[in-house]
C-alpha positions as CSV (number, residue, x, y, z in Angstrom):
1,X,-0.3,6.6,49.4
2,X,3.3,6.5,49.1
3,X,6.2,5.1,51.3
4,X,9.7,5.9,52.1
5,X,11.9,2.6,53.2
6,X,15.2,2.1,54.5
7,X,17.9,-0.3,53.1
8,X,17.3,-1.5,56.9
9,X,13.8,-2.1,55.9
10,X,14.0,-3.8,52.8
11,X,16.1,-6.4,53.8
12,X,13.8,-6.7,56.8
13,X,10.6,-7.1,54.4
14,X,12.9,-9.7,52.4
15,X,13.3,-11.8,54.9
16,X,9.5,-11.5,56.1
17,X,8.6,-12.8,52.2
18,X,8.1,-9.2,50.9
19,X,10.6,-8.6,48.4
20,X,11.3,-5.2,46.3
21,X,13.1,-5.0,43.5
22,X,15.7,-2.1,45.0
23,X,19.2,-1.4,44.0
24,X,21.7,-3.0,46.2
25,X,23.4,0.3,46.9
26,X,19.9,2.5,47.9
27,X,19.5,4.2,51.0
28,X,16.2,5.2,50.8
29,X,13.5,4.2,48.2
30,X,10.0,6.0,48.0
31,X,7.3,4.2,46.4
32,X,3.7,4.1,46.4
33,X,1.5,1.9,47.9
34,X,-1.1,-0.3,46.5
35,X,-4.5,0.8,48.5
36,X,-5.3,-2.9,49.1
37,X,-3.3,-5.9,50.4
38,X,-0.9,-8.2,49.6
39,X,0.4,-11.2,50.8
40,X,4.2,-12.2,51.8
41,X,6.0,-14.6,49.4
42,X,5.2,-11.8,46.8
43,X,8.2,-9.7,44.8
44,X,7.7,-5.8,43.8
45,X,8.6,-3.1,41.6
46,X,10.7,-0.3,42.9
47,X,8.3,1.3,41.2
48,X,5.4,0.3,43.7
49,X,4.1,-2.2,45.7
50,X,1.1,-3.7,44.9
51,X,-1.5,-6.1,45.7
52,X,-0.1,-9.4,45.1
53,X,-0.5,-12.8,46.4
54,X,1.9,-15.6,47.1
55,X,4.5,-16.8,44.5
56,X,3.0,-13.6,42.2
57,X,5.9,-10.7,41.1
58,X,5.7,-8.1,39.1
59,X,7.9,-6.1,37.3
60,X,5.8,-2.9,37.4
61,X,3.1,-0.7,39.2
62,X,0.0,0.2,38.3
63,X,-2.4,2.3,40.9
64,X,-5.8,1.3,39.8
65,X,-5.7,-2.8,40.8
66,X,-6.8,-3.9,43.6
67,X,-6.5,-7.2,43.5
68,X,-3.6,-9.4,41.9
69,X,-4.5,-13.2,42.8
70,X,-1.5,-15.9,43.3
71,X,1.5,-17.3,41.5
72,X,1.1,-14.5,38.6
73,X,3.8,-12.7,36.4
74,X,3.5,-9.6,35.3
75,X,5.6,-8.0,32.9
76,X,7.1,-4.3,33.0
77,X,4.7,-1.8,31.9
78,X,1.8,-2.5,33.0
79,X,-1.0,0.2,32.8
80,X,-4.3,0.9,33.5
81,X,-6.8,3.4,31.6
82,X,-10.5,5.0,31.6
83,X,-12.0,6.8,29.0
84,X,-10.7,10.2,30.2
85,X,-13.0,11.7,27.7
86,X,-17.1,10.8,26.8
87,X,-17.0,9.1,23.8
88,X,-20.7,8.5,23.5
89,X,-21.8,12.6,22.9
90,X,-21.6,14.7,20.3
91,X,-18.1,16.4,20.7
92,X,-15.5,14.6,23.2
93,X,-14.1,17.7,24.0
94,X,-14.0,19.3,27.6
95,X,-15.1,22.8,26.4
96,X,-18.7,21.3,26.4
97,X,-17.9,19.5,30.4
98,X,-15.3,21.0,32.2
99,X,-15.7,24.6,33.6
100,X,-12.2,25.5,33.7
101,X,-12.2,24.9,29.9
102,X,-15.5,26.4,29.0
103,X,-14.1,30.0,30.9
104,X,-10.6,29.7,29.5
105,X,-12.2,29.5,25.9
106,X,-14.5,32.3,26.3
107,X,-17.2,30.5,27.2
108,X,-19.8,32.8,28.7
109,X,-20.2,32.4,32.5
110,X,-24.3,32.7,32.3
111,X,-24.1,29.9,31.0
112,X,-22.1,27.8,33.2
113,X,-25.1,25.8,34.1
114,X,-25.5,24.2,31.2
115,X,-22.6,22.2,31.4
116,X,-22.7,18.6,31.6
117,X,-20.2,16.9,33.6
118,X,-18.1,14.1,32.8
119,X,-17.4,11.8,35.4
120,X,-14.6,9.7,35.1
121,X,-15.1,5.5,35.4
122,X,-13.4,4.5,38.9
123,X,-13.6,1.0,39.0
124,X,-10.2,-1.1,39.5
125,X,-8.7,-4.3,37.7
126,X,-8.7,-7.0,39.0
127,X,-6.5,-9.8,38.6
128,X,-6.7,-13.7,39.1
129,X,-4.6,-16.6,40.2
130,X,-1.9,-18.2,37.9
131,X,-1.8,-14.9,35.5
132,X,0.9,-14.1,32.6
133,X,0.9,-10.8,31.3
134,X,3.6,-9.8,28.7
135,X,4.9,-6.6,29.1
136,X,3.3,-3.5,27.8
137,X,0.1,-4.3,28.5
138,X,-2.5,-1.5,28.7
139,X,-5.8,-2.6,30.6
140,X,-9.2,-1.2,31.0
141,X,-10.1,0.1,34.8
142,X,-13.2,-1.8,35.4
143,X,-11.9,-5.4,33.4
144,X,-11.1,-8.9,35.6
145,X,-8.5,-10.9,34.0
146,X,-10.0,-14.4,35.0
147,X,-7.4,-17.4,36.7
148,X,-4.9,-18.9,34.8
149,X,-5.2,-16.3,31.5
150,X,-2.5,-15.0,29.6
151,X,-2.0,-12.1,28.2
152,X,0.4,-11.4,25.3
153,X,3.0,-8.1,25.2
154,X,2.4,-5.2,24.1
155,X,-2.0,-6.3,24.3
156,X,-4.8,-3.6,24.7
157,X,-7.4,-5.0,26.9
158,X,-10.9,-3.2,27.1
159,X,-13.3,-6.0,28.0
160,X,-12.8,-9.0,30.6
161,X,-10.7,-12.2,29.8
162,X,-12.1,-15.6,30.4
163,X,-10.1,-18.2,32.9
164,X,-6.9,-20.0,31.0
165,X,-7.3,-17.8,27.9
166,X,-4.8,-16.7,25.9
167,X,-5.4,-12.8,24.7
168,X,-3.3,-10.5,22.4
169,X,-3.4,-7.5,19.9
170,X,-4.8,-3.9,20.1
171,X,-7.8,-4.6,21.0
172,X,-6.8,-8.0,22.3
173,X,-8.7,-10.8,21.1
174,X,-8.9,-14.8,22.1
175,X,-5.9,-16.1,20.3
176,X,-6.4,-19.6,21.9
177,X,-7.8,-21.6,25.0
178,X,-4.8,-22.5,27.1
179,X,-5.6,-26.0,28.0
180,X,-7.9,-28.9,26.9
181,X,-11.4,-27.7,28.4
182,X,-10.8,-30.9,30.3
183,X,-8.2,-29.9,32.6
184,X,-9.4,-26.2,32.6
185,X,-12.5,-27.7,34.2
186,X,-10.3,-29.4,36.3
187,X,-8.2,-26.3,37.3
188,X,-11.0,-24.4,38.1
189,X,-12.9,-27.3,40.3
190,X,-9.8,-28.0,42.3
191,X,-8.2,-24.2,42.7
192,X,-4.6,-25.5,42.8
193,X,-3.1,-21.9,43.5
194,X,-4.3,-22.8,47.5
195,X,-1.4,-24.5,48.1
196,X,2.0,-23.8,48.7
197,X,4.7,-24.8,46.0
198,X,6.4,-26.8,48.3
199,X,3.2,-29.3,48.4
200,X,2.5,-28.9,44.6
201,X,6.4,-29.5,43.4
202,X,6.0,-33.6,43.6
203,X,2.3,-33.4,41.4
204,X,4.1,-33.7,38.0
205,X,3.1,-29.8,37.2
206,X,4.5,-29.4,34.0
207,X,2.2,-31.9,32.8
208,X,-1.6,-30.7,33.2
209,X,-3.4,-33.8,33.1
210,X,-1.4,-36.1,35.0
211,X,-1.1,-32.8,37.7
212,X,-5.1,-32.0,37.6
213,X,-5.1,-36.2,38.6
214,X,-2.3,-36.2,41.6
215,X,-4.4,-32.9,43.0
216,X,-7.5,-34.5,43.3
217,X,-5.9,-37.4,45.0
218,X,-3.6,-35.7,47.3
219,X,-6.6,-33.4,48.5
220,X,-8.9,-37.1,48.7
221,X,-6.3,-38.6,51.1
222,X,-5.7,-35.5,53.0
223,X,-1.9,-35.6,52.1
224,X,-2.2,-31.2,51.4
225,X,-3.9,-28.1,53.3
226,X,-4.4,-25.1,52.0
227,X,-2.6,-22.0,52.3
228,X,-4.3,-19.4,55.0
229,X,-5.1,-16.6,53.1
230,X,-3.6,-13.8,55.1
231,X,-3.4,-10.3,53.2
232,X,-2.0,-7.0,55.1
233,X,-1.2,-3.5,54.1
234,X,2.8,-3.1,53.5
235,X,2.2,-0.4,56.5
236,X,0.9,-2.6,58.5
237,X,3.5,-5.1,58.3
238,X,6.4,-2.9,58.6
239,X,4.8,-1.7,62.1
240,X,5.9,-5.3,63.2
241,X,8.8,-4.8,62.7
242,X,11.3,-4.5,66.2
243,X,12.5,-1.1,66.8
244,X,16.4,-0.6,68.1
């Protein structure tokens, strides 16, 4: 699915918390569309939009994700891949798969039947909350990228990352745990990513532990609510908009 905007209509979704990353001067910018939804307070690609949450941006589009949780970054170049080819029989080539190849290369007809077909893997990434990746990165369709992870430039990822791990190399690999397993526990148990940053600001969080403490409180006393989690096709919101 693809879009074509106005400048009228970007600075329309700008102000509704759906940013894209447009030159000032466009007049029109056609992009394609994320199949799922995001939410506002998000920043895009003029490359494409896609399914971000609140506080997340991303510097590039990739088709196959369909779900990018909150407050992530995400680094230009980001790709997704499937193995376009079997790896697990005797010859990876399509001359023994595809039909089209097997006639081209004089394969004979009569024996069209005996082709095995090769059908390609179609599940998406996915995403969590609180989510670094470098730029570069190459992902595997089918992997989850767990909350609060980070991965490192230039990374291959073929298998799924663990919450507030830090991945990297071709084929990445743990390079470290991101916080004391402490306040990971802590992270996970409490969610922080429900809130807005407006209620998360005064929690001290460039400092984990005293931050993971000041959450638990605030939410004990009732000080902070969560954030409504309301995600809507860009298509959707731009019929919103006024007309004239």
């Amino acid at each position: 699915m693809s879009l074509t905007l106005t400048k009228y209509q970007l600075r329309w979704l700008a102000k509704k918390g759906v940013r894209i990353n447009a030159p000032a001067d466009v007049d029109g910018l056609r992009i394609p569309e994320a199949a799922n939804k995001l939410e506002v307070l998000s920043t895009h690609s003029a490359d494409g939009v896609m399914p971000l949450g609140a506080y997340s941006y991303a510097h590039s589009f990739a088709r196959h994700v369909e779900y990018v949780g909150r407050y992530c970054s995400i680094g230009a170049g980001l790709q997704t891949f499937t193995n376009t080819h079997p790896v697990d029989r005797s010859s990876t080539s399509p001359a023994f798969y595809q039909r089209r190849k097997f006639r081209e290369w004089g394969g004979d007809l009569d024996q069209g039947d005996l082709l095995v077909p090769f059908e390609l893997e179609s599940a998406k990434v996915r995403i969590g909350h609180d989510v670094w990746i470098g730029d570069t990165v190459r992902i595997r369709e089918g992997v989850s990228i767990g909350d609060g992870a980070i991965i490192a430039a230039y990374a291959l990822v073929t298998k799924d990352v663990a919450p507030f791990t830090v991945v990297g190399g071709v084929p990445a690999r743990v390079i470290r745990q991101r916080f004391d397993p402490h306040v990971s526990t802590a992270f996970a148990r409490l969610q922080w990513w429900q809130y807005s940053v407006s209620n998360l600001i005064s929690l001290q969080p460039d400092k984990p532990a005293r931050f993971a403490i000041a959450l638990e409180k605030a939410e004990a006393q009732g000080k902070i609510q969560p954030m409504p989690t309301d995600r809507i096709l860009l298509r959707d919101l731009l019929r919103s908009q006024p007309t004239g």
